[in-house]
DSSP file (Angstrom, degrees, kcal/mol; ACC not computed):
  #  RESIDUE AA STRUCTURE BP1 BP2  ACC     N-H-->O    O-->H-N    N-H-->O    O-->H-N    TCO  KAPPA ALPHA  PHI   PSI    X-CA   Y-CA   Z-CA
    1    1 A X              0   0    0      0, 0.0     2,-0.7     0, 0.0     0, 0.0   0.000 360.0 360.0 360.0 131.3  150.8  -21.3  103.6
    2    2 A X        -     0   0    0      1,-0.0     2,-0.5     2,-0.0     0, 0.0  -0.751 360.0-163.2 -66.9 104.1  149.1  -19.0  101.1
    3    3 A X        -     0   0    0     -2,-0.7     2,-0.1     1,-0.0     3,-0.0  -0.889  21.4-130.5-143.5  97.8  151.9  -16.8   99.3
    4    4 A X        -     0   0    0     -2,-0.5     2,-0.5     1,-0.1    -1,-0.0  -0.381  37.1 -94.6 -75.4 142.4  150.2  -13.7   97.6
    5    5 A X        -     0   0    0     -2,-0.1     2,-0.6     1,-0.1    -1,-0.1  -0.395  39.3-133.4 -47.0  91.3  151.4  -13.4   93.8
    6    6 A X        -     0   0    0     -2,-0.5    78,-0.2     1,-0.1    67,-0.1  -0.556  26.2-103.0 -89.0 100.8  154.5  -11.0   93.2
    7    7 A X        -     0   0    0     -2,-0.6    77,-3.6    76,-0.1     2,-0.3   0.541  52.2-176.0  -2.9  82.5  154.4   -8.7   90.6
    8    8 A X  E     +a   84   0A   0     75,-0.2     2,-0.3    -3,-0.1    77,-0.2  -0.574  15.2 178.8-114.8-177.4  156.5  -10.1   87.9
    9    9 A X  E     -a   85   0A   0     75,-1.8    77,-5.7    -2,-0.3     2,-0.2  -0.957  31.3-107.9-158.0 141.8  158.1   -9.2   84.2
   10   10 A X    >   -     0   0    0     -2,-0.3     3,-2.9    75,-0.2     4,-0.3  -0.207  27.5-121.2 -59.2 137.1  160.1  -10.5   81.7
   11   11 A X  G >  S+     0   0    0     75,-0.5     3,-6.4     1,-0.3    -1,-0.1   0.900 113.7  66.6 -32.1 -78.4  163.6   -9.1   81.1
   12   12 A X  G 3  S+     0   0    0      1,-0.3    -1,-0.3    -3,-0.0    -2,-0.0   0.556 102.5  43.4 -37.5 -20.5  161.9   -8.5   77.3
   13   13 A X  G <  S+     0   0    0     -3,-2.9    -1,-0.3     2,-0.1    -2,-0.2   0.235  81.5 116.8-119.3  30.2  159.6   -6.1   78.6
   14   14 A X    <   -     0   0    0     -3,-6.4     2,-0.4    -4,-0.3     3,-0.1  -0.556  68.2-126.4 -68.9 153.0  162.2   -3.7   81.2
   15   15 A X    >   -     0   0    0      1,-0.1     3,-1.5    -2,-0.0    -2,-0.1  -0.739  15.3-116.4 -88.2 153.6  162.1   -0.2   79.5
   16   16 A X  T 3  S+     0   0    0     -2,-0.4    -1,-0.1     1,-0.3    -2,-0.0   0.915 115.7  46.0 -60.9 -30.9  165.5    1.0   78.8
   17   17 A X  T 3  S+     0   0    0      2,-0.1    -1,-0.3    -3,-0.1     3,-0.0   0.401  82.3 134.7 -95.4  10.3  164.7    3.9   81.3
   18   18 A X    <   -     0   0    0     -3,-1.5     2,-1.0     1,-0.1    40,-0.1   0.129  63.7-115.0 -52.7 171.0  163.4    1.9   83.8
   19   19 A X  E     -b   58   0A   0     38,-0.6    40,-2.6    36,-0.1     2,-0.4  -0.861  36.9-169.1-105.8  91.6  164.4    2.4   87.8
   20   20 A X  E     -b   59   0A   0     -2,-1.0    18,-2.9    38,-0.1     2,-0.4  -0.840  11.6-161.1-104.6 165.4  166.0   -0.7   88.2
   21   21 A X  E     -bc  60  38A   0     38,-1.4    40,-3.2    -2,-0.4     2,-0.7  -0.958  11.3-157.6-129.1 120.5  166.9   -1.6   92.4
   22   22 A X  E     +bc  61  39A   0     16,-3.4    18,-1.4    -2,-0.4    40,-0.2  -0.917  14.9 179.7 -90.7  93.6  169.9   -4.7   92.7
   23   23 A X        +     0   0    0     38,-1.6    19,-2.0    -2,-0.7    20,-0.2   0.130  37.2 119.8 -77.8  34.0  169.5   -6.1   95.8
   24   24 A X  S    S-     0   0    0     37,-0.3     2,-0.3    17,-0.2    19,-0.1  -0.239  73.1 -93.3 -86.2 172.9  172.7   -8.8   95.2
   25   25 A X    >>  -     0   0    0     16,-0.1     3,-2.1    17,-0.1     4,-1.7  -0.527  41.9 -91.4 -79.5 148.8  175.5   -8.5   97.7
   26   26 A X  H 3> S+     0   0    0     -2,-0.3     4,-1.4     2,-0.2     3,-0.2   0.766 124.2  51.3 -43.6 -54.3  178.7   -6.4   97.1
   27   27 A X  H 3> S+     0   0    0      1,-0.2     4,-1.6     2,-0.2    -1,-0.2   0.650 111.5  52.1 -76.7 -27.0  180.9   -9.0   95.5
   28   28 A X  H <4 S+     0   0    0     -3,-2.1    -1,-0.2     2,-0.2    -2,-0.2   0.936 110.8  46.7 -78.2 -47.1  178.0   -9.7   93.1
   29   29 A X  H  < S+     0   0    0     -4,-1.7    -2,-0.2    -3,-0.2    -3,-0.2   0.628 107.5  55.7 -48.6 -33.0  177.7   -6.3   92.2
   30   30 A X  H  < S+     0   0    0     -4,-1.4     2,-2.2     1,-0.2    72,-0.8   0.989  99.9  57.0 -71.8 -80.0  181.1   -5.8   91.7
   31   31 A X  S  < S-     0   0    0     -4,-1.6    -1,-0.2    70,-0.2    70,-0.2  -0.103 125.0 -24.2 -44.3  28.6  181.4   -8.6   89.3
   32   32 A X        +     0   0    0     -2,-2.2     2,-0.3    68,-0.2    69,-0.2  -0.044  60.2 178.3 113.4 129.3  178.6   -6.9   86.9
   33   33 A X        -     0   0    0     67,-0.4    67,-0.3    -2,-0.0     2,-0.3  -0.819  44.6 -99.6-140.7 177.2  175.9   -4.9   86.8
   34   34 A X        -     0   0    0     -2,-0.3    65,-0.1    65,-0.3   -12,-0.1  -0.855  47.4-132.8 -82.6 163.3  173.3   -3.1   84.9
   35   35 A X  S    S+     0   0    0     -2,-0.3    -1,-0.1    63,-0.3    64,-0.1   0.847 101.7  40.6 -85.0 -29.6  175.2    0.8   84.6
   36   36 A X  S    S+     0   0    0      2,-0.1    -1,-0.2    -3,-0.0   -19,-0.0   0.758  87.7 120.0 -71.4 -37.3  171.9    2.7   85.8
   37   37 A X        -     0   0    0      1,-0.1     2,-0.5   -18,-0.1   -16,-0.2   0.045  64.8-126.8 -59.2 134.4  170.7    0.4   88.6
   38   38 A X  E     -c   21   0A   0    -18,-2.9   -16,-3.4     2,-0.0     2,-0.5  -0.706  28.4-137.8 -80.8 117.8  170.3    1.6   92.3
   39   39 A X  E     +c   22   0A   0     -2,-0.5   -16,-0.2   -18,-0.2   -14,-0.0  -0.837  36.4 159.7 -86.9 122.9  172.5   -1.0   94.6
   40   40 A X        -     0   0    0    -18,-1.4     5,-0.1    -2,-0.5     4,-0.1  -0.675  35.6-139.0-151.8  67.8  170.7   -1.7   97.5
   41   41 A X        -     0   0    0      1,-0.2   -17,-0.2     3,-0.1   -16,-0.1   0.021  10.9-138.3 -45.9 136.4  171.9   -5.1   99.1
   42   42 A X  S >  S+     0   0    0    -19,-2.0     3,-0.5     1,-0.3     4,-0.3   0.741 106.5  59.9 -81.3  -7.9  168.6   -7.2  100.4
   43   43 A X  T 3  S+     0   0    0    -20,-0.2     3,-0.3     1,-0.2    -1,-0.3   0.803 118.0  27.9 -79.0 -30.9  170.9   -8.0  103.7
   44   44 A X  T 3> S+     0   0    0      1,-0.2     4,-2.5   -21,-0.1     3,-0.3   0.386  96.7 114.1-110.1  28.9  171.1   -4.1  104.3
   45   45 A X  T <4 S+     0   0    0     -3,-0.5     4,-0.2     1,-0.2    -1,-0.2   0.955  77.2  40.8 -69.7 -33.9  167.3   -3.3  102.5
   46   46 A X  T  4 S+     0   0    0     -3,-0.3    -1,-0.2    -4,-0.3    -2,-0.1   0.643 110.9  59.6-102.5  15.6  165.0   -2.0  105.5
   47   47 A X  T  4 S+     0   0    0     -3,-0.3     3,-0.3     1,-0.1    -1,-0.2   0.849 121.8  29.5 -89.1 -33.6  168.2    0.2  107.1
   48   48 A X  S >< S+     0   0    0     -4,-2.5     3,-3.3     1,-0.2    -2,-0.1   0.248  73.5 119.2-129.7  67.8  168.1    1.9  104.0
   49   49 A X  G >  S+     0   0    0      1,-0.3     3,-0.6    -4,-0.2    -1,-0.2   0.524  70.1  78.2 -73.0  13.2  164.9    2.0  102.3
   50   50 A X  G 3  S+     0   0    0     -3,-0.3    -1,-0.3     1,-0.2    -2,-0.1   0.604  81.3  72.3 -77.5  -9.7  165.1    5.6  102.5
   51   51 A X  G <  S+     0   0    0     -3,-3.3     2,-0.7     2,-0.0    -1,-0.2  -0.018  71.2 129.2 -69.0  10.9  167.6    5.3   99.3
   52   52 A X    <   -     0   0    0     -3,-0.6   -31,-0.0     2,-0.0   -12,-0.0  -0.817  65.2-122.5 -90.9 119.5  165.0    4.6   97.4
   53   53 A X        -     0   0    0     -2,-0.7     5,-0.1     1,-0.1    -2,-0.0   0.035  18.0-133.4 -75.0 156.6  164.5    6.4   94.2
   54   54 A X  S    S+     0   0    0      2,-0.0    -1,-0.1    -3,-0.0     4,-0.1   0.657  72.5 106.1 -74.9 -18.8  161.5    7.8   94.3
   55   55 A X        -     0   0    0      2,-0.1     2,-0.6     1,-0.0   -36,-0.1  -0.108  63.4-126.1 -67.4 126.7  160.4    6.6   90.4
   56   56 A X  S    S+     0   0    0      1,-0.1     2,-0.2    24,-0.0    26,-0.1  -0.782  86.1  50.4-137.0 120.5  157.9    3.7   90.2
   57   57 A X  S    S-     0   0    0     -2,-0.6   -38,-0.6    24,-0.2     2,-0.4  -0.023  70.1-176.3-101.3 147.7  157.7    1.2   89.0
   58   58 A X  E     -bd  19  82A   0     23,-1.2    25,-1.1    -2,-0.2     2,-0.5  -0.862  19.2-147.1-101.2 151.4  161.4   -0.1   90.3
   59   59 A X  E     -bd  20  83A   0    -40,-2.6   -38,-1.4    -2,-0.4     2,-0.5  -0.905  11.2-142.3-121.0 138.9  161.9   -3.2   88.9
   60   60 A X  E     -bd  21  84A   0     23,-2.7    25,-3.2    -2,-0.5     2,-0.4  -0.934  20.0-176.1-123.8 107.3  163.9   -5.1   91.4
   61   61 A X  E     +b   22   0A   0    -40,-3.2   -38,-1.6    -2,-0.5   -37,-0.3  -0.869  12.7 162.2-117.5 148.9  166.7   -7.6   90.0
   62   62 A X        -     0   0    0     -2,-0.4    27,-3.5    23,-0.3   -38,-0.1  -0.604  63.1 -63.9-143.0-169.9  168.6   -9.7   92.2
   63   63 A X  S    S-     0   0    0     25,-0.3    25,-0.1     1,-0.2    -2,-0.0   0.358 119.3 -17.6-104.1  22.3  170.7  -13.0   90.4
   64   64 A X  S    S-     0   0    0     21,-0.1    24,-0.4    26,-0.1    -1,-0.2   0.391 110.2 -78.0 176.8  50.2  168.0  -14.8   89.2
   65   65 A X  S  > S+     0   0    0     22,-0.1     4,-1.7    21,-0.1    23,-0.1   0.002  97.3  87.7 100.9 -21.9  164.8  -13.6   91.0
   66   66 A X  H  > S+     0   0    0      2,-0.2     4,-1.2     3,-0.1     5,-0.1   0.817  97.0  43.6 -85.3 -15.1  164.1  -14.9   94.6
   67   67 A X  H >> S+     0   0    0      1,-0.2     4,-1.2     2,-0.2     3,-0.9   0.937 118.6  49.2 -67.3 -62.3  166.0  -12.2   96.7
   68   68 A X  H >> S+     0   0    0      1,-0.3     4,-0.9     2,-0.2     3,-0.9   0.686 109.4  55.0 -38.1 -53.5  164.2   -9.7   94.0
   69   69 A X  H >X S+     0   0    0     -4,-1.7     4,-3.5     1,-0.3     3,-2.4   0.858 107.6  48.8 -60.2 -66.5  160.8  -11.6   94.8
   70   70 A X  H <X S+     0   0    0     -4,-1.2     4,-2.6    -3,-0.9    -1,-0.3   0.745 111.5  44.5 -30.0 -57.6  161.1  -11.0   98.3
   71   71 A X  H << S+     0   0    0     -4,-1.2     4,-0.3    -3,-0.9    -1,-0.3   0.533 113.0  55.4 -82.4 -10.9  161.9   -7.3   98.2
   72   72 A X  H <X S+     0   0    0     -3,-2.4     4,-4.9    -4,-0.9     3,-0.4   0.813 110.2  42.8 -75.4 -53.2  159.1   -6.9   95.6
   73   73 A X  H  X S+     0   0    0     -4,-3.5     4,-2.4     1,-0.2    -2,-0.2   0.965 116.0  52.6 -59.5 -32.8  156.5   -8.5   97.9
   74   74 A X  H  < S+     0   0    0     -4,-2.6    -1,-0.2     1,-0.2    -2,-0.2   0.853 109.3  44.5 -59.2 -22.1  157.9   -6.5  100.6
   75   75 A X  H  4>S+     0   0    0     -3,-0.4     5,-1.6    -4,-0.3    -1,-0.2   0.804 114.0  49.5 -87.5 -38.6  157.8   -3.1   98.9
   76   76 A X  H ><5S+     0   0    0     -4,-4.9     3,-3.0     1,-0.2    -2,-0.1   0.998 109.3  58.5 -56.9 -55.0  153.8   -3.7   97.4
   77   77 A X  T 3<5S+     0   0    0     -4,-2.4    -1,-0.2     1,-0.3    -2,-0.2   0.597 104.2  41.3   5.3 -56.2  153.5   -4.6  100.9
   78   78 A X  T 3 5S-     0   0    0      2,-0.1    -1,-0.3    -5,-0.1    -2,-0.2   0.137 125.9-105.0-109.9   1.3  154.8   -0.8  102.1
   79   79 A X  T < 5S+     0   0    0     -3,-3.0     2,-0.3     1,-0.2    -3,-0.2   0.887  80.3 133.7  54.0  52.4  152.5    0.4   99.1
   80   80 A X      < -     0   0    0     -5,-1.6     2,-0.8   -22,-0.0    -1,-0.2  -0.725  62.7-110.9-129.1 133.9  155.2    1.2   96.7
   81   81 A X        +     0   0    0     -2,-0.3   -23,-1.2     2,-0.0     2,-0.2  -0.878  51.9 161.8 -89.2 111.1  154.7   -0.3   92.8
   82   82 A X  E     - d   0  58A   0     -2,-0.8     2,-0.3   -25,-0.2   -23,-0.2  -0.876  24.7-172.8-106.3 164.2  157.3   -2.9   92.3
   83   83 A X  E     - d   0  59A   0    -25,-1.1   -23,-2.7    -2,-0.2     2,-0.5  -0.968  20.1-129.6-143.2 156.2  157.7   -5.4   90.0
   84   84 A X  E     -ad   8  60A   0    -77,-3.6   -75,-1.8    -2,-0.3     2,-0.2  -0.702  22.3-121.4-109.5 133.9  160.5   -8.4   90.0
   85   85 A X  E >   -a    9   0A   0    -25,-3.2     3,-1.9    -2,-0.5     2,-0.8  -0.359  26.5-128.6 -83.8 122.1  162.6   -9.3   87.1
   86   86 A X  T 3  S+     0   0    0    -77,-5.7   -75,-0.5    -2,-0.2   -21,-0.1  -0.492  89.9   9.9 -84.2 138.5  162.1  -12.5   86.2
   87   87 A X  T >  S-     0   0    0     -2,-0.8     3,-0.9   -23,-0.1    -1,-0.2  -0.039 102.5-140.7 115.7 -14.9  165.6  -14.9   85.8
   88   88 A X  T <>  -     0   0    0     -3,-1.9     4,-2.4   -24,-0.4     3,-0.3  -0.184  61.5 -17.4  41.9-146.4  167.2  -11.6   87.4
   89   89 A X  T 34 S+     0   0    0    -27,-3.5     4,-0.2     1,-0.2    -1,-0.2   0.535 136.8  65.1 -83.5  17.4  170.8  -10.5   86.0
   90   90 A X  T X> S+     0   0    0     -3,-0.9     4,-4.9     2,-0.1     3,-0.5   0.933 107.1  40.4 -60.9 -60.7  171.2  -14.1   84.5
   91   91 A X  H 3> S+     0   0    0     -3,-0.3     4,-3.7     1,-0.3    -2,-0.2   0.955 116.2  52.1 -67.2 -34.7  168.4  -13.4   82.4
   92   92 A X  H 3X S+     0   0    0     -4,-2.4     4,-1.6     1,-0.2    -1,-0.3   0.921 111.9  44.7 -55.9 -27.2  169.6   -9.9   81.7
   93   93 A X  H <4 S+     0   0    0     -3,-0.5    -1,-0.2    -4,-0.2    -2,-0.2   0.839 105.5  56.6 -91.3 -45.0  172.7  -10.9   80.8
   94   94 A X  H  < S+     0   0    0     -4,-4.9    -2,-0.2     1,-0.1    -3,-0.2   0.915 103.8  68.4 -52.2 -37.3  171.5  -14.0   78.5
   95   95 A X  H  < S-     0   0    0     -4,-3.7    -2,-0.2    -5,-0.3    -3,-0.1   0.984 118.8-108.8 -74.4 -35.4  169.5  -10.9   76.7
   96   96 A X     <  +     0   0    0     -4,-1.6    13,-0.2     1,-0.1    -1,-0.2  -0.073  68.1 156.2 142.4 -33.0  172.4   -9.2   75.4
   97   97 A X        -     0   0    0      1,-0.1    12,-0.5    11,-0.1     2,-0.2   0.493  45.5 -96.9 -17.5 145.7  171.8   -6.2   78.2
   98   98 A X  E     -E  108   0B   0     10,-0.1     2,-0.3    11,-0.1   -63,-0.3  -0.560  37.5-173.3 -76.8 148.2  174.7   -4.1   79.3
   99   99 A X  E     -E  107   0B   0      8,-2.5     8,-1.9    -2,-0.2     2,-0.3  -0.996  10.6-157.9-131.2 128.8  176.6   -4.6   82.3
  100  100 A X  E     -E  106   0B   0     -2,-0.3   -67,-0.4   -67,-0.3     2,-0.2  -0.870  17.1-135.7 -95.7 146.1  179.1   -2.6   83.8
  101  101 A X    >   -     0   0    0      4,-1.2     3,-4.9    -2,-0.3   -70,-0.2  -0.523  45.2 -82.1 -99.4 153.6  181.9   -4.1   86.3
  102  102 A X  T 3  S+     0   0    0    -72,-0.8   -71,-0.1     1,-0.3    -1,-0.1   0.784 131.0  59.6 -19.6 -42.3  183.0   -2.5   89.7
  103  103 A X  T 3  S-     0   0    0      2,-0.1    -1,-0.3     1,-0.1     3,-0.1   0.468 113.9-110.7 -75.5  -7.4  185.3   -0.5   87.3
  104  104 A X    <   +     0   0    0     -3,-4.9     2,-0.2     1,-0.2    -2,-0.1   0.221  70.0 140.7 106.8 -29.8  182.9    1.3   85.0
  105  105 A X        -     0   0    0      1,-0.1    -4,-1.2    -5,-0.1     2,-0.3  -0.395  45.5-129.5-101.6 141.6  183.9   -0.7   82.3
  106  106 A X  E     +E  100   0B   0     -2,-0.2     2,-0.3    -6,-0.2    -6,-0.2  -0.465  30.5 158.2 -97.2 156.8  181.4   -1.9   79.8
  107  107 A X  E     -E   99   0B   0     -8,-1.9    -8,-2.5    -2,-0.3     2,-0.5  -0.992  34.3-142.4-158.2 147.9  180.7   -5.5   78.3
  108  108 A X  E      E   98   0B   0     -2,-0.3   -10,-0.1   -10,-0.2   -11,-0.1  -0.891 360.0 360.0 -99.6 120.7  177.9   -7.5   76.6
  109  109 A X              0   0    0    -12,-0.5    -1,-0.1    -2,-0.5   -16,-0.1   0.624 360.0 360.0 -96.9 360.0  178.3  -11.1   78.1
């Protein structure tokens, strides 16, 4: 089955102001995050894609790129610019990125 090509980008090239969308599940989210990123769970994505910031491109991280993939193709799909981070918040977190936990608090892992 043909599987059209989904917009992707290295961690090395997110902009620091970028829109980024986490579609991981609550328990993932709570364990770490990036501090800016819009939480958007891919179980609960098309009840509320009306949460979506409006800002494009969102770059869509999940924990280490196929939920993101998914929600990318869906979004080009809906005719929305996405693009999907590749490695997701593994890789983000191997780059040295900031993460904030449930709590606020921040840490380089």
């Amino acid at each position: 089955m043909f599987q059209p090509s989904v917009p992707t980008v290295d961690i090395s090239a997110v902009p620091a102001d970028a829109v980024l969308l986490d579609v991981r599940e609550q328990d993932e989210w709570d364990a770490g995050h990036a501090q800016a990123a819009v939480h958007i769970p891919m179980s609960q994505f098309v009840a509320r894609i009306g949460e979506l910031p409006e800002a494009e491109p969102l770059f869509v991280v999940c924990r280490v790129g196929g939920r993101s993939a998914q929600v990318v193709q869906y979004l080009v799909a809906q005719g929305r610019s996405a693009v999907n981070v590749d490695g997701g918040m593994l890789a983000w977190e191997a780059a040295g990125r900031e993460i904030v936990s449930d709590g606020g608090q921040a840490f380089i892992a």
